[in-house]
C-alpha positions in Angstrom: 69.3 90.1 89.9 67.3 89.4 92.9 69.8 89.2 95.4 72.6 91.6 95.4 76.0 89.3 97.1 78.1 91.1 99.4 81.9 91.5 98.4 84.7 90.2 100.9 88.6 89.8 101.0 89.5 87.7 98.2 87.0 89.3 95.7 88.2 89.7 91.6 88.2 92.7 89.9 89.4 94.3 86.6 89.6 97.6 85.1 88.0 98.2 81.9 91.4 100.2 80.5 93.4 97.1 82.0 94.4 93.5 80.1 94.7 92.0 83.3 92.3 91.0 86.9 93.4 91.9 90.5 92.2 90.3 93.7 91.1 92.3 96.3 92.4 92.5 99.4 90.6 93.9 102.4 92.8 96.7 104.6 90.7 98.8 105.7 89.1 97.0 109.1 90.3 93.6 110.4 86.8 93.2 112.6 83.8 92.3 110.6 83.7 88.9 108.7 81.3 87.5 106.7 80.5 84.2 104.8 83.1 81.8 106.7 81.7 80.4 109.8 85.1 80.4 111.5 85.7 84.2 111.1 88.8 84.4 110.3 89.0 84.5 106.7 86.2 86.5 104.5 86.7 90.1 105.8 83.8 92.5 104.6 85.1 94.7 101.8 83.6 98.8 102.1 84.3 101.4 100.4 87.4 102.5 102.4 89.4 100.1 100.3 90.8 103.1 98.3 93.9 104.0 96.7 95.7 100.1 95.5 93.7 97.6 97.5 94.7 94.8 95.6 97.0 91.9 95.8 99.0 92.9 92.6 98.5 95.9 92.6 98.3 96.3 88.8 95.9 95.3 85.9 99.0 95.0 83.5 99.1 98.2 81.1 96.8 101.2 81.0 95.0 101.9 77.8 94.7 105.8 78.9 98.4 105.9 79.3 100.4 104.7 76.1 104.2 105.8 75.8 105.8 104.9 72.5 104.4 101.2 71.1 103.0 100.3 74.4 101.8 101.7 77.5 102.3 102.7 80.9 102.2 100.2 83.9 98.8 100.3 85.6 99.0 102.2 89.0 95.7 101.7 90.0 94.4 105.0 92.2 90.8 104.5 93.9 89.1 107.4 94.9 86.0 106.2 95.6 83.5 103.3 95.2 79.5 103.4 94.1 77.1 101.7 94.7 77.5 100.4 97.5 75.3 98.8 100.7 74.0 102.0 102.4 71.5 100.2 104.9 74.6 99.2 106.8 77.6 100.5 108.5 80.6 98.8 109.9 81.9 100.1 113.2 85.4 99.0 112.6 86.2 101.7 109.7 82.5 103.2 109.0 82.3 102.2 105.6 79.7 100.8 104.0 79.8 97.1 102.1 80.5 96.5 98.7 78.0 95.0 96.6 79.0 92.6 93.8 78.1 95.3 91.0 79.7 97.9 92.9 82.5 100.1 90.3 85.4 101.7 91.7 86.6 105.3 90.3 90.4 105.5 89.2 92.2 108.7 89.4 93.6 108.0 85.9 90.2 107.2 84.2 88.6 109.8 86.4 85.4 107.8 86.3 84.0 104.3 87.0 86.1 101.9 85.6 86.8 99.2 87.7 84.0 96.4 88.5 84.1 93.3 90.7 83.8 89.8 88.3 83.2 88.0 91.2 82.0 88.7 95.1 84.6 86.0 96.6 81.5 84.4 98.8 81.4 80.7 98.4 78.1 78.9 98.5 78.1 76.4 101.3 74.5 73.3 101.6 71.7 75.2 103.2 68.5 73.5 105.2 66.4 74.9 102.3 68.4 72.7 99.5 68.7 69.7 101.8 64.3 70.0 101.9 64.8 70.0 98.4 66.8 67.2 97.6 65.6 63.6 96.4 66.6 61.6 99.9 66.8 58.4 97.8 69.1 59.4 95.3 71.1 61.5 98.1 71.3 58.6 100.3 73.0 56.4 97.6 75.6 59.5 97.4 76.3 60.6 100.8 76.4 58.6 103.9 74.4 61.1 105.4 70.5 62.1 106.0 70.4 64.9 104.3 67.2 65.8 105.9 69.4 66.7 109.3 71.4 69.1 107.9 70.4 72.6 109.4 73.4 75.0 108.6 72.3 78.6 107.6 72.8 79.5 104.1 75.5 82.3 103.7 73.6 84.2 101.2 70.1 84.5 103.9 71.2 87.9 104.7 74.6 89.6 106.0 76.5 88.0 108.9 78.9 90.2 110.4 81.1 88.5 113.1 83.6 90.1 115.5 87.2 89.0 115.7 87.3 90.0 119.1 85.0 87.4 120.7 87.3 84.7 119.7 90.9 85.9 120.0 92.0 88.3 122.0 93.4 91.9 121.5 97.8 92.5 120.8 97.1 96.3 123.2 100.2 97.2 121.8 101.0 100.8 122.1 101.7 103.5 120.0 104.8 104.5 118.3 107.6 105.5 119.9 109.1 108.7 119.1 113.0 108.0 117.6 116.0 109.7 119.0 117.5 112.8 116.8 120.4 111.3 117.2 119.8 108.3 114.5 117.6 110.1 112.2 119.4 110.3 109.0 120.9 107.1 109.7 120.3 103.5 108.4 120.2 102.0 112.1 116.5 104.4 112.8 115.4 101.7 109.8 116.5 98.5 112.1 115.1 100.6 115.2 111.7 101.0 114.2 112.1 97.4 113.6 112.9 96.6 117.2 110.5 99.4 118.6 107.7 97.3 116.8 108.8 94.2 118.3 109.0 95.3 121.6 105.6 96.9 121.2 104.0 93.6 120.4 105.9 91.1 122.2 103.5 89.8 123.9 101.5 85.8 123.7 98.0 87.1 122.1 100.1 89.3 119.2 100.0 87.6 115.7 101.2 91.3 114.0 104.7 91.6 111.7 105.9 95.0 111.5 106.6 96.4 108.0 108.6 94.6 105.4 109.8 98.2 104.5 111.7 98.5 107.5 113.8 95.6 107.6 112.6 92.9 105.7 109.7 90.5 105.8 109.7 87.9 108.8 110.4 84.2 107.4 109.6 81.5 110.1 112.7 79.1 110.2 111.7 75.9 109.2 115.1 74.4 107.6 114.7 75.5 104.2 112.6 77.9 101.3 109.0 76.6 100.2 107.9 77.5 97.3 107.1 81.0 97.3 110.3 82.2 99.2 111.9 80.2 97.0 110.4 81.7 93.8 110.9 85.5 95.6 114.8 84.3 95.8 114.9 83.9 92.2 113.2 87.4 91.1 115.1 89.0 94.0 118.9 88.5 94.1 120.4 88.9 97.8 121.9 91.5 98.8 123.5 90.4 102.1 127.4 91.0 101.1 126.0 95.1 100.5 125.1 95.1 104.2 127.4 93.2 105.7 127.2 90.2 108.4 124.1 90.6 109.8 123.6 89.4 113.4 119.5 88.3 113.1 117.4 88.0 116.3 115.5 84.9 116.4 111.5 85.8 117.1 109.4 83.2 119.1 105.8 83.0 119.3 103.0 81.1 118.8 103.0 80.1 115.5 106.8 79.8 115.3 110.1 81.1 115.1 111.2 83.3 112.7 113.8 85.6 111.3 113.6 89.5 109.9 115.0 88.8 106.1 116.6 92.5 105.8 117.7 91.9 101.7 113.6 91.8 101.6 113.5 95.2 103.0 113.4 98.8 101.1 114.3 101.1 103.7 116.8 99.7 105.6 118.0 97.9 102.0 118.5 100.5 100.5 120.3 102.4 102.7 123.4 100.4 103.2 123.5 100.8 99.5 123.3 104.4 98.7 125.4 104.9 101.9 128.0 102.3 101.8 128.2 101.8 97.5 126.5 105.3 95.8 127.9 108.0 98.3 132.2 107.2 97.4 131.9 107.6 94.2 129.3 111.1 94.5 131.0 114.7 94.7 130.7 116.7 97.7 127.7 118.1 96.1 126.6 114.8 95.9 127.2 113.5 99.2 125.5 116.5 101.0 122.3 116.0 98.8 122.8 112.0 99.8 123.3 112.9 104.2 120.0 115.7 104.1 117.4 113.2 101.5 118.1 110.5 104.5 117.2 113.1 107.2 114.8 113.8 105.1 113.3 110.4 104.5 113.1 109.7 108.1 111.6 113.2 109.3 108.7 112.7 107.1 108.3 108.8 108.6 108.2 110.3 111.5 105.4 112.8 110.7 103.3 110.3 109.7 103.9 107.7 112.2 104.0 110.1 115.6 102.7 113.2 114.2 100.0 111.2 112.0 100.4 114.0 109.9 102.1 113.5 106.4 100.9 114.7 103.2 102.8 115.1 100.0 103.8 118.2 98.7 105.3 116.1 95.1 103.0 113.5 95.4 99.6 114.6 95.4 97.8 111.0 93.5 98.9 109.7 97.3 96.9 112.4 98.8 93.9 111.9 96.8 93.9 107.9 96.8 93.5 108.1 100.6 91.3 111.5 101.0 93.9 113.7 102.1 91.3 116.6 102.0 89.4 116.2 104.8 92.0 116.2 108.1 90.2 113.5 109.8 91.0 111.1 107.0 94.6 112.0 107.4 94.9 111.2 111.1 92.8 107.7 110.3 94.9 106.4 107.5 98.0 106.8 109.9 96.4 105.3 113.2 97.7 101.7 113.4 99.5 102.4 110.1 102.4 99.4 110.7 99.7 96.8 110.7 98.6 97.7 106.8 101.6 96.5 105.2 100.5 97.7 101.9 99.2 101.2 102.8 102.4 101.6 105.1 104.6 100.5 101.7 102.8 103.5 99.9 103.0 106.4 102.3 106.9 105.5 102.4 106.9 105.5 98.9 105.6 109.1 99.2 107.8 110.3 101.3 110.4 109.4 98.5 110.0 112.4 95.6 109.0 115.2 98.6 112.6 114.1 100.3 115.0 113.9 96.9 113.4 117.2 95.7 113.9 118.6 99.0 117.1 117.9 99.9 117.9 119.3 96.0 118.4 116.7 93.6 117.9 118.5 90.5 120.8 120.9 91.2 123.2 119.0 92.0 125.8 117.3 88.9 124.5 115.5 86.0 127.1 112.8 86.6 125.8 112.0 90.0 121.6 112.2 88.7 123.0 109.2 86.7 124.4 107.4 89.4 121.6 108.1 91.5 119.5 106.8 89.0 121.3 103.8 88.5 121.3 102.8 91.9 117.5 101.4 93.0 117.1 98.0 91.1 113.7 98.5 90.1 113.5 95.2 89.1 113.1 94.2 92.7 110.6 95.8 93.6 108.0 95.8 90.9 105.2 97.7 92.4 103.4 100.8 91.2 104.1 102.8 93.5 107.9 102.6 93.2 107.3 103.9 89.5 105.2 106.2 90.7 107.5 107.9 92.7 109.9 108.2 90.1 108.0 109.3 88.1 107.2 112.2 89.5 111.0 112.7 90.4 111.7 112.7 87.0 109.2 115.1 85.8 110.7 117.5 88.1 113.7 116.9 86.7 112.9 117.3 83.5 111.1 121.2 84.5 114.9 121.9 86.2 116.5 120.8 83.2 114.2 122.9 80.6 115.2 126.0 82.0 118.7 125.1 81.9 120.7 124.9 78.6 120.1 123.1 75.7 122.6 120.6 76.4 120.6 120.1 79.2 117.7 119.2 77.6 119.5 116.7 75.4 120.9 115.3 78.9 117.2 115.0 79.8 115.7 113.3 76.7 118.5 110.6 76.6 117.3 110.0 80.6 113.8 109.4 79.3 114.6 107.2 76.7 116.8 105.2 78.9 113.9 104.8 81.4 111.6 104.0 79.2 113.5 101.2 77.4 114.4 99.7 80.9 110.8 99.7 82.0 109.0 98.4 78.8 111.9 95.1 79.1 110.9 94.8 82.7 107.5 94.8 82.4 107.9 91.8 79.7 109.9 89.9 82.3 107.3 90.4 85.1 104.4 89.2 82.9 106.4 86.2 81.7 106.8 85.4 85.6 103.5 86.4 86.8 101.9 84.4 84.1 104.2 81.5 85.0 103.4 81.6 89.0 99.3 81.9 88.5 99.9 78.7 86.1 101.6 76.9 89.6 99.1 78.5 91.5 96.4 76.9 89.5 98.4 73.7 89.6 98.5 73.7 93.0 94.8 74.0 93.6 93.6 70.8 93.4 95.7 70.1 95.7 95.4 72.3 98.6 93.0 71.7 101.4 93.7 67.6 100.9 94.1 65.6 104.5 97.2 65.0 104.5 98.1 69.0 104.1 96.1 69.8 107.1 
């Protein structure tokens, strides 16, 4: 190959121990652009897209992993890429680009194993093939003169343009500390929501604070389109759990819009354990339930005011994001709420350090299975939720092997239970997924026509 293409937001990729391709999605800087004169679209991808930067954030099953007849869910883990564009440095993160044979490391392979099927670049007319073409023949095509084009070809070299010369800057500031007073409760959840708000409230700021907190921001425009109303169908609501929610209307720019809190995890979840898991617990129970809250919410707090989290349970989430070198650690959690994605998987780490923590694997057998039974996993089909259950579960298992054998037999019919639940639900999500990329690819040839503008 004679030219080497750059890789940018929107890139494919697939894993050589996967069955299925990702897209890559660019998290790392939200400054550099390349390949779309507008600059707003094709962000440069480096090699600071670690740990799941992808839009799925699965390839299907892992070959490495097989349980039973099948295997695992992929959980993809980047450490690191190679191969990469070395005479060039971005400012915005100080990564280098990704070239289109760069290959991405996997914690699970442990080596190379992810390559990029296609750069995401699209090939616009240059002045060189207008010289080229037959004006005759062009002219009966186009009712143009070719010969006048004189647009710079998007593959001449790298074009890096900065976001900030055309819109300007949210300056919100940075977190605000919460009150001991709410930690442990579900309110610090629709709190950090409203700190964000007010943080940002301002006419430049496009940002949405994390879905985690309470629920993703739908703009309110008398009814679903078609994604919201194919996320309705996979996720049932959950409003009558929380109650009558009074919802502040949000008005900016681009609209007005709602927080959708049965879209949330933290806040969600919550109002369940508290209000429909913690009457039927014993009091063992329902002091393991009141400390894995405080918990939960300390160890937010460490990593959004402290910027100082690591896992003690979870150590893959360490690695994915470099947690070896401190500097790493206080970069990953600067501006944290603006990386959706990356702020959905340190929460999700916080999960197994603040169960095991508060002592869930002494307290009864009878509430570990209502415990258990509570998350709908369903909803919330991402790796990282397995993940950190996962790695609950193995400590349980370790508790339960140095108990008695009943125990044990306890433990095994756990396992078995688990894995039945997540070999059906991994059939269901590939039924859907393959159904909504069939509607995506539907909708293609329409998108982009007049009339849609």
């Amino acid at each position: 190959m004679s030219q080497k293409k750059v890789v940018c937001h929107g890139a494919l990729c697939k894993c050589q121990h996967g069955d299925i391709p990702d897209t890559l999605t660019v998290l790392s800087q939200q400054k550099n652009y390349i390949n779309d004169s507008a600059g707003s679209q094709k962000l440069i991808a480096t090699d600071k897209e670690l740990g799941m930067p992808f839009q799925a954030k699965t390839f299907g099953q892992c070959k490495l992993q097989p349980t039973g007849s099948s295997f695992k869910p992929c959980m993809p883990a980047i450490t690191k890429w190679d191969g990469v564009f070395e005479k060039t440095q971005l400012k915005a993160n100080q990564g280098y680009p990704l070239l289109e044979d760069s290959k991405a490391t996997c914690a699970i392979a442990g080596a190379p194993c992810v390559e990029i099927t296609f750069h995401g670049q699209t090939a616009g007319a240059s002045a060189q093939n207008a010289a080229n073409a037959d004006e005759e023949l062009m002219s009966q095509v186009l009712p143009i003169n070719v010969k006048e084009i004189d647009a710079i070809s998007p593959y001449d070299s790298i074009s890096v343009t900065d976001e900030d010369t055309e819109h300007q800057e949210c300056n919100a500031g940075e977190p605000t500390p919460a009150s001991k007073k709410i930690i442990g409760s579900c309110y610090y959840y629709k709190w950090r929501f409203k700190n964000f708000m007010e943080r940002h409230d301002n006419e430049y700021c496009e940002h949405d604070p994390p879905d985690y907190y309470y629920g993703t921001m739908r703009e309110i425009v008398g009814g679903y389109g078609i994604v919201d109303g194919f996320r309705e169908w996979w996720t049932p609501s959950l409003e009558e759990e929380m109650g009558k929610e009074k919802l502040q209307e949000y008005t900016r720019k681009q609209g007005t819009f709602k927080p959708v809190p049965s879209k949330s995890y933290g806040y969600k979840y919550c109002v369940r354990f508290t209000n429909v898991l913690m009457p039927k617990l014993s009091p063992q129970g329902k002091k393991w339930l009141a400390d894995a809250k405080k918990y939960l919410q300390k160890y937010m707090e460490e990593g959004l005011i402290e910027k100082n989290f690591t896992s003690l349970h979870n150590t893959s989430f360490n690695e994915r994001y470099g947690f070896d070198k401190e500097e790493n650690i206080t970069s990953f959690y600067t501006d944290i709420e603006l990386r959706n994605d990356e702020f959905r998987d340190f929460a999700f780490a916080t999960h197994p350090d603040a169960y095991l923590d508060a002592g869930l694997t002494s307290i009864p057998i009878a509430d570990k299975m209502k415990v258990t039974m509570t998350p709908d996993f369903k909803e919330w089909g991402s790796g990282a939720t397995w993940e950190q259950a996962f790695i609950v579960m193995e400590e349980q298992i370790d508790h339960w092997y140095e108990q008695a054998e009943k125990g044990v037999q306890e433990a095994q019919e756990v396992i078995e239970n688990a894995i039945e639940e997540a070999e059906d639900y991994l059939e269901v999500f590939n039924e859907a997924r393959n159904l909504w990329e069939r509607a995506n690819q539907f909708l293609d040839k329409y998108r982009g026509m007049p009339w849609l503008e």
